[in-house]
C-alpha positions in Angstrom: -14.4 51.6 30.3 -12.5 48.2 31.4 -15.6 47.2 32.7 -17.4 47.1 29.0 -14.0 46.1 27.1 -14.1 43.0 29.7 -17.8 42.6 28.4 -17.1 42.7 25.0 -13.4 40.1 25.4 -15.9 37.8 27.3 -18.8 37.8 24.6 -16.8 37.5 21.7 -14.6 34.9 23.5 -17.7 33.1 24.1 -19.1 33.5 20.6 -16.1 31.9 19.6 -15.9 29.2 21.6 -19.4 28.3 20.8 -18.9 28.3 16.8 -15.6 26.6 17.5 -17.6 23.6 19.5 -19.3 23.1 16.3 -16.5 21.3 14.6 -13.2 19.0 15.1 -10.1 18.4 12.8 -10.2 14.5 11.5 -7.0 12.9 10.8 -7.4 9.1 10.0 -6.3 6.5 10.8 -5.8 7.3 14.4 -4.0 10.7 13.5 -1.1 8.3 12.2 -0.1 9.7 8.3 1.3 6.8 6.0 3.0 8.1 3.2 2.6 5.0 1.4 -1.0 5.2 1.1 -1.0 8.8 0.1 1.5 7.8 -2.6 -0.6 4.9 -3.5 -3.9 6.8 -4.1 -2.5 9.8 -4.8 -4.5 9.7 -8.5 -7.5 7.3 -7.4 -11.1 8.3 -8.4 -14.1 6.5 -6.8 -17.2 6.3 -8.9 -19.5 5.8 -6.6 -22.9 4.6 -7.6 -24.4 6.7 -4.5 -21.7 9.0 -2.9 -22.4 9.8 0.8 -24.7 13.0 0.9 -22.2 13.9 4.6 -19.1 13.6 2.7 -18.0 16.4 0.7 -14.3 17.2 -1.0 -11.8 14.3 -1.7 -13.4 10.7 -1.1 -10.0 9.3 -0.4 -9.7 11.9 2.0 -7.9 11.2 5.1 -7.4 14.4 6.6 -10.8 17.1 7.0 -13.1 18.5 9.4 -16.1 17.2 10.9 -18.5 20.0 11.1 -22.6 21.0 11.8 -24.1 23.6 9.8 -25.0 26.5 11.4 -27.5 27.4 8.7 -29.1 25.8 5.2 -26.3 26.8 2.6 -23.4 27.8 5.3 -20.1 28.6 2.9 -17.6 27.7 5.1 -14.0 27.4 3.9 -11.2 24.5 5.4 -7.8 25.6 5.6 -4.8 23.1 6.1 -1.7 24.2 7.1 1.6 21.3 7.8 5.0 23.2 6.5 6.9 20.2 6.6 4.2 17.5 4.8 2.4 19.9 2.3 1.9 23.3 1.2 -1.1 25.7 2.5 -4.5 24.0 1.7 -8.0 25.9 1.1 -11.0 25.2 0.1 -14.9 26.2 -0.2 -17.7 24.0 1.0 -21.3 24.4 0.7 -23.3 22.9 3.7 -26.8 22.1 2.3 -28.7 21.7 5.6 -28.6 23.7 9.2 -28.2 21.4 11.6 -27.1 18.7 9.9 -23.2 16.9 10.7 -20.7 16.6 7.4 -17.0 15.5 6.9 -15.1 17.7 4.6 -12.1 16.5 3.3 -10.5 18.9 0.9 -7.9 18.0 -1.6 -4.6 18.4 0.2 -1.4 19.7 -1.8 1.0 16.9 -0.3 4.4 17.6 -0.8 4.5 13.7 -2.4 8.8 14.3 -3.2 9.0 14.8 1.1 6.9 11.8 1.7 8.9 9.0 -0.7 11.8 10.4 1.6 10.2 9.3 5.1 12.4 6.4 6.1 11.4 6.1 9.4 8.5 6.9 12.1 8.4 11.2 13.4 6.0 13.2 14.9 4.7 16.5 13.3 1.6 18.4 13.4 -1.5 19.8 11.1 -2.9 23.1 11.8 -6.7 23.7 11.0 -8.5 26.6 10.7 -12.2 27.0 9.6 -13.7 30.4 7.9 -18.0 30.9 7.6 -19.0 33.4 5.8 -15.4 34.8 5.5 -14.4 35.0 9.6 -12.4 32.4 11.2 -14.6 30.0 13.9 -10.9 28.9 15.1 -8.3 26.9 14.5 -6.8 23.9 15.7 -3.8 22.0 15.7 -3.4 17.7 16.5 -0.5 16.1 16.7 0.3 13.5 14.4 2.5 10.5 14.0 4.0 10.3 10.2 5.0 6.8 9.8 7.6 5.2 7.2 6.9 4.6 3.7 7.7 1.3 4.3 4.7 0.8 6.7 1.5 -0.7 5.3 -1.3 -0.7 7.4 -2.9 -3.7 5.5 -5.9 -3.6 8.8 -7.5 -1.0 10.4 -10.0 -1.4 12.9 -13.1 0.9 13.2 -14.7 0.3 16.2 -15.4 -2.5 18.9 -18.8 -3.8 16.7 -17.7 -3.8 13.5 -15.3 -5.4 11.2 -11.5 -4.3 10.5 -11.5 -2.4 7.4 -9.2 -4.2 4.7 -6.2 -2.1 3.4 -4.3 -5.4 2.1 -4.7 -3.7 -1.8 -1.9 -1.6 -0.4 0.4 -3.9 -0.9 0.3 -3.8 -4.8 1.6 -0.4 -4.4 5.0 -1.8 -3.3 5.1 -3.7 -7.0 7.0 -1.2 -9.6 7.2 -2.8 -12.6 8.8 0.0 -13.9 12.2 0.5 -11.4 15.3 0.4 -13.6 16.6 -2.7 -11.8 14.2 -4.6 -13.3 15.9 -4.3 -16.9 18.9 -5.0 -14.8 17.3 -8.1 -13.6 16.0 -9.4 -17.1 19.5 -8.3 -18.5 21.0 -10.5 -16.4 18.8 -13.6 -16.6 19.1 -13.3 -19.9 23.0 -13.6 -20.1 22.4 -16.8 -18.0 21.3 -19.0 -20.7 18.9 -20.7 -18.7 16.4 -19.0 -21.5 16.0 -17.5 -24.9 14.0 -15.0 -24.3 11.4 -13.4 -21.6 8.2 -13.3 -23.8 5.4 -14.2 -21.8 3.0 -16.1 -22.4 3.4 -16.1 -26.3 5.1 -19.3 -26.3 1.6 -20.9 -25.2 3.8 -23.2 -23.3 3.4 -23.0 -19.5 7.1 -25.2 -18.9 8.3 -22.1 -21.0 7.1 -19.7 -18.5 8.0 -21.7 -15.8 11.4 -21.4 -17.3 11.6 -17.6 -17.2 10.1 -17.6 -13.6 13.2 -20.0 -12.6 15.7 -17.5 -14.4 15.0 -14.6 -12.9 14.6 -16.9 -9.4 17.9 -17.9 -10.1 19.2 -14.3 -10.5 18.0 -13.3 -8.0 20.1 -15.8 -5.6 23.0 -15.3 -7.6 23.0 -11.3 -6.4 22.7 -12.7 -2.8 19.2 -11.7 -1.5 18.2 -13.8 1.7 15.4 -13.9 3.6 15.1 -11.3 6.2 12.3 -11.8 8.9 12.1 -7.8 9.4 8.8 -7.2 9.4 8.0 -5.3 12.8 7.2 -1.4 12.4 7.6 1.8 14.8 4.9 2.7 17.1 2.4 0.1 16.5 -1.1 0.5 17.5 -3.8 -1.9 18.5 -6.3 -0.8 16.1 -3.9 -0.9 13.1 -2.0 -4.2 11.8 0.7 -3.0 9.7 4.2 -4.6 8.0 7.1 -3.2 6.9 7.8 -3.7 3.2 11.1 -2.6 1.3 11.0 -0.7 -2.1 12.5 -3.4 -4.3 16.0 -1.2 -4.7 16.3 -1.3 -1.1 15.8 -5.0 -1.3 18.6 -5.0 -3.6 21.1 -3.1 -2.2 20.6 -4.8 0.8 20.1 -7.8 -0.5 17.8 -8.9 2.3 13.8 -9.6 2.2 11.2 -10.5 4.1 8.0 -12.7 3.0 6.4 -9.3 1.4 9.9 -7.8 -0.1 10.7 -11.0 -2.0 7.0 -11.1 -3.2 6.7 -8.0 -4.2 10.5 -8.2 -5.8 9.1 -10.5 -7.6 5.8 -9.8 -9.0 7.2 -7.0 -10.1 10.0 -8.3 -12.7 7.1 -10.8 -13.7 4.4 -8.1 -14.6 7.3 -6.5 -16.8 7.5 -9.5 -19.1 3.3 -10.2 -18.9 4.0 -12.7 -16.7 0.5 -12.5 -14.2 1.3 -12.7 -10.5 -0.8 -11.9 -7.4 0.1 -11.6 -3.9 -1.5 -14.2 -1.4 -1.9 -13.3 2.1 -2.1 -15.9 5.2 -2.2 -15.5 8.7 1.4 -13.4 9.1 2.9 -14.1 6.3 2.8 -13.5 2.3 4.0 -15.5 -1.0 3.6 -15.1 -4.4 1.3 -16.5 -6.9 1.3 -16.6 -10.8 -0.3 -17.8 -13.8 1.1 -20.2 -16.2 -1.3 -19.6 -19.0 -3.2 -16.1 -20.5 -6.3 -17.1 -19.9 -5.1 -17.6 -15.8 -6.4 -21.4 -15.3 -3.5 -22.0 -14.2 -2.0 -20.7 -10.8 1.1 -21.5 -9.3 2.6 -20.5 -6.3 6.2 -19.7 -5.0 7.3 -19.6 -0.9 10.0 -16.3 -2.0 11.1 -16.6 1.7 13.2 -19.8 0.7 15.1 -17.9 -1.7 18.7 -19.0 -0.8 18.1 -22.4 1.0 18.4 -25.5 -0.6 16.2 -28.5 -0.5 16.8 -31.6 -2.9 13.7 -32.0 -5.2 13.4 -33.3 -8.8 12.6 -30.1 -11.8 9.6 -32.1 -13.4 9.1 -29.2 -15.3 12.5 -28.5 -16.5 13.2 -31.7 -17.1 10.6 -31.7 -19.3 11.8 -28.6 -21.4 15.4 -30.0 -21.4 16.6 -26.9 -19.7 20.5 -27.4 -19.0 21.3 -26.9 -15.9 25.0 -26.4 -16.4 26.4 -26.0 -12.9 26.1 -26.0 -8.9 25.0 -22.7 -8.4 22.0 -23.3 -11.2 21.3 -26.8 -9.1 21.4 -25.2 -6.1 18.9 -22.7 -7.9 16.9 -24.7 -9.3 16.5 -27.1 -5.9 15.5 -24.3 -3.6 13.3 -22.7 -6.3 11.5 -26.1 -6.7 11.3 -26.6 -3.0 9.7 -22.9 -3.1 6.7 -24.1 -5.4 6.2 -27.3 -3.2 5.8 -25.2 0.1 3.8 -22.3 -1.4 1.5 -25.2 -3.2 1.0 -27.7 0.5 -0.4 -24.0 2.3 -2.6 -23.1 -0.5 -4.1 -26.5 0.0 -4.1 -26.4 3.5 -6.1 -22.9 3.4 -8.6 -24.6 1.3 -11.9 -22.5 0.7 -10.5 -19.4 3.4 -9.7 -17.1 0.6 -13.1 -16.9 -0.6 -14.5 -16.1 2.4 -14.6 -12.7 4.5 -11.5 -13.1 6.7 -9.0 -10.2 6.4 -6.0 -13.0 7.1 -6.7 -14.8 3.8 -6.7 -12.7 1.2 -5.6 -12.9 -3.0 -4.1 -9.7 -4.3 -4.8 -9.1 -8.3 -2.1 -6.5 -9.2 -3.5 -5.6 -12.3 -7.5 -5.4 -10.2 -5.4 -2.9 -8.1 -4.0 -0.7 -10.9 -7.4 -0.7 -12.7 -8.9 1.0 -9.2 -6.2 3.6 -8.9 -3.5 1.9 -6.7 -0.4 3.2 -8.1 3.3 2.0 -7.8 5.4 3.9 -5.0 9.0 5.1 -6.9 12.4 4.9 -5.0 
């Protein structure tokens, strides 16, 4: 009798081994979770003009199984389990064709409150189990690595032959347009005199806008915010290039940025009075950009890491407008501001014809492009 019971433990542990060889948990990138992505694309819908026939569930799926069908029409259902991260997670998949390899990505129920609250890099684990025809095949559990919120992995590589994937998009996420502080901000810059009113472009008059960009600069430097050159993140890997990038109230109350805080500080106060900005990318290192006119003929730039210094420059464009500038703080302002437009403008020119080209290093990022594709604003 232990004899056969031995039988029957070995076949069935064999039987299960070999359905359980059929498939492997995928947890991209590099079984590293970035909360800031999930945030980011947390509503994003991809129409895709031919959707991959191997990839069934979520296209923005990051987390799924890789599995081969075991017959034509094999119902097999994915079950994600992570206590801490989301709650329980299952769905049904239909595989059309025995034999053939799919990845199946279902939609995961993140818990999206618990991720805005990961301040800092800590290990946790998923659990996977698969069901075909209603009886597990096994489970599975990896280790994973749930980084920051305030990591962007802007570059991923994927694989030796082939060309980094580009996640720089991610850094519009990181522009809220819609934080409190920003009213704050305005409110402030408006009590400042330096102008009447933050309309725009309605004016038509680009030294207008320049005028409202130089207010809320100036604000800015009067609440204390320096550059910070904080950019490194917690276990870095080879194959991903990421920054770190504060939410603008963190920024504030620290009153501390680096190249991407101050940019995306920023182009967020701008996109709440229609001002248009972009982020532009260089090898390391980020500024903003912004249009002086609707129609956006008109770019300027502005190095936000000078925020704080001084350097002694004429305001053409002030001048021009007759803006008073009544005292030191407003010259000191207005001097390191100016400087800022000068720097940003001499490494635009130096970059020449990069950005429109393929390399990941130069890149322009169109906030408003972003939110028409999905990329939503991260909240404190």
């Amino acid at each position: 009798m232990k004899t056969f019971f031995s039988i029957v433990l070995f076949v069935l542990a064999t039987v299960t081994a070999r359905a359980d060889e059929r498939w492997e948990p995928i947890v991209d990138p590099y079984s590293q979770i970035f909360p800031g992505l999930l945030l980011a694309t947390s509503t994003m819908s991809l129409d895709e003009e031919k959707p991959d026939p191997l990839l069934l569930g979520d296209p923005n799926g990051y987390v799924g199984v890789r599995i081969t069908a075991a017959s034509a029409r094999e119902a097999v259902e994915i079950v994600v389990r992570s206590p801490n991260l989301m709650s329980e997670t299952r769905e049904r998949f239909v595989l059309p064709k025995a034999g053939t390899e799919y990845e199946l990505y279902p939609t995961l129920l993140w818990n999206f409150e618990r991720l805005k609250r990961q301040n800092q890099s800590a290990p946790d684990s998923l659990n996977f189990e698969v069901l075909s025809g209603g009886r597990s095949i096994g489970s599975r559990s990896v280790r994973v690595r749930v980084r920051s919120v305030n990591d962007v992995p802007y570059s991923i590589s994927n694989g030796d032959d082939e060309a980094a994937l580009d996640f720089s998009w991610l850094f519009a996420a990181y522009v809220n347009e819609d934080h409190p502080i920003v009213d704050e901000i305005l409110k402030e810059a408006l009590e400042s005199g330096l102008v009447e009113s933050f309309d725009g472009y309605q004016s038509e008059d680009e030294d207008q806008v320049y005028a409202q960009v130089f207010a809320i600069w100036h604000v800015l430097q009067q609440r204390g915010l320096r550059y910070s050159s904080i950019t490194r993140t917690a276990n870095e890997l080879p194959e991903i290039s990421s920054q770190h990038v504060r939410l603008i109230d963190q920024s504030i109350r620290l009153r501390q940025a680096n190249c991407a805080d101050g940019t995306v500080l920023l182009a967020s106060i701008l996109r709440k009075i229609d001002i248009a900005p972009f982020l532009v990318l260089v090898p390391g290192h980020m500024f903003l950009g912004f249009y002086l006119d609707e129609k956006q003929e008109t770019p300027t730039y502005l190095e936000t890491t000078m925020m704080g210094s001084v350097k002694a420059v004429s305001s053409k464009r002030l001048d021009a407008l007759g803006a008073e500038v009544k005292n030191v703080d407003e010259e000191e302002s207005l001097t390191s501001f100016e400087g800022a437009v000068e720097s940003a403008t001499s490494q635009v020119e130096e970059a020449g014809d990069k950005f429109d080209g393929d390399d990941p290093d130069y890149q322009i990022i169109d906030i408003q492009a972003a939110r028409e594709l999905g990329v939503v604003p991260i909240s404190s």
